[in-house]
C-alpha positions in Angstrom: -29.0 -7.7 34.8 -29.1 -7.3 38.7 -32.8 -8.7 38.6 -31.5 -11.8 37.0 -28.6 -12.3 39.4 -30.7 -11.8 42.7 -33.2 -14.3 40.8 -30.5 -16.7 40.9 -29.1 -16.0 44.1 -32.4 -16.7 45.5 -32.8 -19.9 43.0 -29.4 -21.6 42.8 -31.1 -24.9 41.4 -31.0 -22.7 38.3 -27.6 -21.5 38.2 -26.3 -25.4 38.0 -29.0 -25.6 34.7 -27.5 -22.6 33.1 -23.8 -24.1 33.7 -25.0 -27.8 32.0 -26.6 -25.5 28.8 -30.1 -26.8 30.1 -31.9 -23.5 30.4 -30.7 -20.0 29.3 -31.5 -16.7 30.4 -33.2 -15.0 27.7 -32.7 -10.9 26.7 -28.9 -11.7 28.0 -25.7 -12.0 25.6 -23.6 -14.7 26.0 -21.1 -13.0 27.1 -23.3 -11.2 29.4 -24.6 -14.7 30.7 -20.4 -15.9 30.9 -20.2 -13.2 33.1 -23.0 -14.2 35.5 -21.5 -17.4 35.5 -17.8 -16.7 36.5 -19.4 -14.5 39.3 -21.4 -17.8 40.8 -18.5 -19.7 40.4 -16.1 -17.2 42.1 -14.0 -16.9 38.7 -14.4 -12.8 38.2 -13.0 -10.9 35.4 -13.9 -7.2 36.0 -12.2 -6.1 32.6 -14.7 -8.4 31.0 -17.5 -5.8 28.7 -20.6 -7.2 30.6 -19.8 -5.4 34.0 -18.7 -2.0 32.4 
């Protein structure tokens, strides 16, 4: 999952896509891809199951 975040971290164009449901980031959950999400948009919930 860290390759996928520093992929988007060094393509933020995609980030916006994944928040409008226009691409999706396959091989991650949903809640995995939630997750990835909150973190670009500053919302964090570290007792979330996709960062333990």
């Amino acid at each position: 999952m860290m390759h996928v975040i520093q992929y988007l971290e060094k393509n933020p164009d995609l980030v916006s896509l994944l928040k409008a449901q226009k691409v999706s980031l396959i091989g991650i959950s949903s809640e995995e891809q939630k997750a990835i999400l909150d973190a670009f948009s500053g919302v964090i919930d570290l007792e979330s199951e996709a960062w333990k």
